[in-house]
Structure formats: C-alpha cells, structure tokens
C-alpha positions in Angstrom: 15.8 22.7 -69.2 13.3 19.8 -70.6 9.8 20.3 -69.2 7.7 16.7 -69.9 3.7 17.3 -69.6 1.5 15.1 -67.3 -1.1 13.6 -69.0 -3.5 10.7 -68.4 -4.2 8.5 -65.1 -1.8 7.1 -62.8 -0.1 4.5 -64.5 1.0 7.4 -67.5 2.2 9.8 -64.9 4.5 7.4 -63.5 5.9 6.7 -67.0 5.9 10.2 -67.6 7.7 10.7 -63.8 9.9 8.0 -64.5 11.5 9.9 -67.8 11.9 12.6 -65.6 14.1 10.5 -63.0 16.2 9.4 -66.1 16.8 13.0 -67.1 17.2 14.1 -63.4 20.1 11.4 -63.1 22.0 12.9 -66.5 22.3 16.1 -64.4 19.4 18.0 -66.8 17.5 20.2 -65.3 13.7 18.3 -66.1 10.6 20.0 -64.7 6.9 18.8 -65.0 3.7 20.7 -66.4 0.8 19.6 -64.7 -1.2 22.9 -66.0 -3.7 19.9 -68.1 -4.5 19.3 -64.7 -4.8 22.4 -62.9 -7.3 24.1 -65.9 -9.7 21.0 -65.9 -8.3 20.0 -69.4 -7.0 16.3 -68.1 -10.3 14.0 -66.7 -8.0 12.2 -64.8 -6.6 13.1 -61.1 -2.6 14.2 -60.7 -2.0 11.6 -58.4 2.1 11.0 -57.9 1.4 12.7 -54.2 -0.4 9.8 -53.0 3.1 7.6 -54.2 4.7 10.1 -51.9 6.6 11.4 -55.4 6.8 15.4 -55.8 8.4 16.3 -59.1 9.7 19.7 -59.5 6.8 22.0 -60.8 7.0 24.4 -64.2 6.0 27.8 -63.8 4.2 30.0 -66.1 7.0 32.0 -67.1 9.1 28.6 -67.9 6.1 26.7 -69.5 6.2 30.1 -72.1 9.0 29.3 -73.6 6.6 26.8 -75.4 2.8 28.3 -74.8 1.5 31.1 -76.2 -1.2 32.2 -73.7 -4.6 31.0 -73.9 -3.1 29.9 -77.5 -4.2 26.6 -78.7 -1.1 25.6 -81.0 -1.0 22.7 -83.6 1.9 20.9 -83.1 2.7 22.3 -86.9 3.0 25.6 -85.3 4.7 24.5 -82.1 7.4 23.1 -84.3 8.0 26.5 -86.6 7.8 28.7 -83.4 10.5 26.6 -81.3 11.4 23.7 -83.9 12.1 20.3 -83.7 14.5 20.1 -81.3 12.5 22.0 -78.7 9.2 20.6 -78.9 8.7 16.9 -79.2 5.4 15.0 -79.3 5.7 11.0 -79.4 4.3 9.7 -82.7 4.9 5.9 -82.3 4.8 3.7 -79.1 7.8 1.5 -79.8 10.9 3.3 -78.1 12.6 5.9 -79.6 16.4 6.4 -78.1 16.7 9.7 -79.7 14.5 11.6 -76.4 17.1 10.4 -74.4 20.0 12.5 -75.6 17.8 15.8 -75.4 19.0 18.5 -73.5 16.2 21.1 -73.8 13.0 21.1 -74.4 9.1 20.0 -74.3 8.3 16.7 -74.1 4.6 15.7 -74.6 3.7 11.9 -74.5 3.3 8.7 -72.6 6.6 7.5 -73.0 5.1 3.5 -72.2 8.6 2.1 -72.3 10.8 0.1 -69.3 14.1 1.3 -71.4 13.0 4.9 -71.1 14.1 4.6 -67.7 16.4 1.9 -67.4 19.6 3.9 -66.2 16.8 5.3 -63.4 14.8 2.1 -62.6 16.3 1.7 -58.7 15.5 5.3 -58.4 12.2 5.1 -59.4 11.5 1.9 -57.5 13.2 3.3 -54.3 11.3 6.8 -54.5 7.8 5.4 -55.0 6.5 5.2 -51.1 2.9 4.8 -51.6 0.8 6.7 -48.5 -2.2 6.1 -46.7 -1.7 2.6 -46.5 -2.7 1.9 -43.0 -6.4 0.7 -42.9 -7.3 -2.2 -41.4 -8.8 -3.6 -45.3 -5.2 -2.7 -46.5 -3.3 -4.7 -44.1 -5.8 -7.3 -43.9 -5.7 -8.1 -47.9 -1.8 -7.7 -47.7 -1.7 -10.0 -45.0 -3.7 -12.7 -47.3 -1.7 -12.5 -50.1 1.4 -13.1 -48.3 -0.2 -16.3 -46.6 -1.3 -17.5 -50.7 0.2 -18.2 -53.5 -1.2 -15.0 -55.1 -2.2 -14.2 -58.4 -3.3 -10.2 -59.5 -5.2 -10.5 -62.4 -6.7 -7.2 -63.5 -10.0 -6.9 -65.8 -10.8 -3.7 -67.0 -14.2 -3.0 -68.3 -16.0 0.4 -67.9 -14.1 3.1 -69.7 -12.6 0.8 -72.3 -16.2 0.1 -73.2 -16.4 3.2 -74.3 -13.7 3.0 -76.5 -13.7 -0.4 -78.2 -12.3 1.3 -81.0 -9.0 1.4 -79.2 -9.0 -1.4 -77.0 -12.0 -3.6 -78.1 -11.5 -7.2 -78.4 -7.8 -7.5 -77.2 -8.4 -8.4 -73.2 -10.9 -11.0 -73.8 -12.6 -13.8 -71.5 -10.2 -16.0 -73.6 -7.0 -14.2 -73.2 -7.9 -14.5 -69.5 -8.6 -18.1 -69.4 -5.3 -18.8 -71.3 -3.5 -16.5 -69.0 -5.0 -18.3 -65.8 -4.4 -22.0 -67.0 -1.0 -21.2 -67.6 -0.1 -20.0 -64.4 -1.8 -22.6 -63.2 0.0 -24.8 -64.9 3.2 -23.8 -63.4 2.7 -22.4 -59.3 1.0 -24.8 -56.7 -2.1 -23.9 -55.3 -3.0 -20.2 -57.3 -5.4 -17.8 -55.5 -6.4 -15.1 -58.0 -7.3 -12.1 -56.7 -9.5 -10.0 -58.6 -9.1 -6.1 -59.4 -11.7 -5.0 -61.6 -14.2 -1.9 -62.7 -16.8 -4.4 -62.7 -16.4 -7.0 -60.5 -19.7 -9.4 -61.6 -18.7 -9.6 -64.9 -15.0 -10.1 -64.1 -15.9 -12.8 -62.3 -17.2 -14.8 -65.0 -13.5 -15.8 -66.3 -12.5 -17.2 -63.1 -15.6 -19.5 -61.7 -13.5 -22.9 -61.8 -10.3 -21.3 -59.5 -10.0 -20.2 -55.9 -10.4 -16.1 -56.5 -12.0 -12.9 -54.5 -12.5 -9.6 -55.6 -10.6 -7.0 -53.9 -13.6 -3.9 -54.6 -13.2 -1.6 -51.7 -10.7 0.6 -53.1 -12.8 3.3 -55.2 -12.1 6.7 -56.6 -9.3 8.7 -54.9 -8.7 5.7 -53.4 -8.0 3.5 -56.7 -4.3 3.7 -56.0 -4.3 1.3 -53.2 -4.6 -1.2 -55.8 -1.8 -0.7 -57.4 0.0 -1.3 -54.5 -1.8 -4.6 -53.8 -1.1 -6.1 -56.9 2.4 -5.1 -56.5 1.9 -7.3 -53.2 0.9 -10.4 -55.4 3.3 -12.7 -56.5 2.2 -13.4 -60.0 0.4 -11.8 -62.6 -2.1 -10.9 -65.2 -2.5 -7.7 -66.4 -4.8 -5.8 -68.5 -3.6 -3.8 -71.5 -3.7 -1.0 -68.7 -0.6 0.9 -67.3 -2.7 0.4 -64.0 -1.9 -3.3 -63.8 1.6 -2.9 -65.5 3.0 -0.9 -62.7 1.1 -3.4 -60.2 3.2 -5.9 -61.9 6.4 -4.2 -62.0 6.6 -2.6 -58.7 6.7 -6.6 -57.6 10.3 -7.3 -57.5 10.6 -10.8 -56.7 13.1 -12.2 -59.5 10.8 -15.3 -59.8 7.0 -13.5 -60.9 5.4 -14.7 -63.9 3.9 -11.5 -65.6 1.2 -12.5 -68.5 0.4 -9.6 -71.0 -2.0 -9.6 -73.2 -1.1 -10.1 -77.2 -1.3 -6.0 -78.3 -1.5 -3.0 -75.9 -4.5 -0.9 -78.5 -5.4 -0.8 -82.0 -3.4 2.2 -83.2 -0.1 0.2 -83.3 1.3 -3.5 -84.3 4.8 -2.5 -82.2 4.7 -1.6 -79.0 7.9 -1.9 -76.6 5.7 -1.8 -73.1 6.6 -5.6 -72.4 9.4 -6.3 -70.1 12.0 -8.5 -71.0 10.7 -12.0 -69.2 7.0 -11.3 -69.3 4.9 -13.4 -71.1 3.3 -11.9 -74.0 0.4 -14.8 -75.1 -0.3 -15.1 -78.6 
C-alpha cells in the first residue's frame, strides 16, 4: 500500500490527489492521510470535497505502519524505523521519476509536477467536478468571460507578505506588466479579470487595460475561483498552485499561460511549468 499525506491549501492537495490517481491507475493500492488536517496541525482547509473528489481515507491502524503515536519523528528516525524505501519525503522540487516506481510506502510532499501525473492527467481532469457552482454571481461572471476575450491574471499579496523570504520579489508589478503587454500583444481585445487577496493594490498593474476584479468569492468559498479562471481563456498566474490549476484545468489547445521566472527562493530548478507555457525571463 502507499499512503501520500495531504498538506497545504488547495492547489497542493490536488497535486498531492493527482499522484494518488497516477498510482490508483498502476493498480497500487494508494490511500491518503488527512490526519494534519483532522488534529489542527495543517492551517489550511481539506478541500478536494468541494471538487467533488473523495480519495480513499488511511486509518489509524494503516497510518501505524509509519507513526508512532503521539510520536513526533525526525525523518532521520522515520528512515531507520521503516527505511528508505518506505518512507519518502521530497527533498528537491524538480521531478524525481524514482516515486513513480514505488510500490509501498509513505509519501510526504507537494509533488508540484505535470509529469507526476501524466499517465493519469484525463483522469484527473475528468474527476474534478467542482460543486456549489450555481449562484447567480457564478453564472453571471462565467457568462462574461465567455462573451470576452478573457484574461485570469492572479496577484497574490497577503500571506506571501509574510514570507518574503520565500516568495519576495519574484511576482512583481513588473513581471505583471510584461506578462499583460504580451498577451496583449498577441489576442484582440483582452479583458483581464482580476483574482486577488488584495484587490486595491492589484489593481495598480492593470490601470491602462479593460480589467474587473472578481472579489466575491472569500473563505470557504475561495475555490470558486479556481474554477473561474479555469473559465478564462488566457492566463497569468502567480507563483501560486491556486492559479496553476486555474490555468490548467482550461483545456483549450490554444491558451497562452504566462508564469512567472522562479516558483520560491529555496530552489533555481523547478519542473512546475508545463510544456507550452510561457515562462518570462
């Protein structure tokens, strides 16, 4: 059995569920620990439900195999108690082929890859149903973007304040301008529609282009803008797995996807664009 933890906000679960798909197709039993969740450890909501996705569930007695309860284990330890080959935390970004010939085991990481699951990517795509979509302000902004030639650019500003350390100084004003005036360069008539933390200051970037701000969609309900920038047809993402599954859950074969030039500050490699995206310099 391989058990993959759950970790982080939206956009990492779905990595994280999308490696679970790949081993699901192999025939491997794969099972999910969502226990970070359930004891307050994780900040972040466990959200797949509201993409109408329901992985299969570790139990205590399975998720022993690899805990020792109310232990907390260095991974030095977790690696002499069960060894390499059963427990595996990711240590770089870029992709690493070996996880995909695992049989058993513990899987802990974000997994921020496209080939992770390229064997699984139509599954994936065809499970992800996203629910409570039918408000009036849903339909009504998914109407406008089909009538537009619609851009999703997403700014992200509050929590990555608070860590500039990580991902200060990468999604600049300029890398947005850049990003804008090329697309702009290349569809007719852009209208940009705005997803953002903090809407006034997102603004800023895009005074001289036709643009809104799509704000109503707050808290629990943050996942309905993932589904309308997947609604878009081209666009700009943050270095967030937010926006890059906004982006990649469009499947029209003619998007233009810009990504900004690094993903964080704790690597130079980083295998999260997808092949045709625009990575600017």
């Amino acid at each position: 059995m391989i058990i993959i933890r759950m970790q982080g906000g939206l956009g990492n679960q779905l990595f994280q569920y999308a490696l679970y798909e790949t081993f699901r197709q192999k025939g491997i039993q794969t099972k999910v620990d969502i226990s970070a969740y359930e004891e307050g450890k994780e900040k972040r909501e466990y959200e797949l439900a509201k993409l109408g996705l329901s992985p299969e569930i570790a139990n205590r007695k399975e998720l022993h195999r690899y805990y020792a309860d109310n232990a907390r284990l260095t991974d030095r330890v977790f690696r002499y108690l069960f060894g390499k080959k059963k427990y595996r935390k990711e240590k770089r970004y870029d992709f690493n082929p070996q996880i995909l010939t695992i049989t058993d085991g513990f899987l802990s990481g974000y997994w921020q890859s496209e080939q992770y699951f390229a064997t699984a990517s139509c599954e994936v795509r065809n499970r992800i149903c996203f629910q409570g979509l039918d408000t009036a302000e849903v339909r009504q902004w998914e109407k406008q973007m089909e009538g537009t030639n619609s851009v999703s650019v997403h700014i992200r500003l509050g929590d990555y304040l608070q860590t500039e350390e990580l991902y200060g100084n990468i999604c600049t004003a300029s890398y947005y301008r850049q990003a804008i005036q090329y697309i702009a360069e290349r569809i007719e008539d852009p209208f940009f529609y705005v997803f953002s933390d903090e809407p006034e200051q997102a603004m800023g970037v895009l005074e001289d282009y036709r643009c809104c701000v799509v704000a109503e969609n707050r808290g629990g309900d943050s996942y309905k803008d993932m589904y309308l920038m997947s609604r878009c047809r081209h666009h700009v993402i943050a270095n967030s797995t937010f926006s890059w599954w906004g982006a990649w859950l469009d499947n029209r074969p003619d998007k233009i996807v810009i990504t900004p030039p690094r993903w964080n500050h704790l690597c130079k490699e980083h295998d999260i664009c997808c092949e045709g995206w625009v990575m600017l310099s």
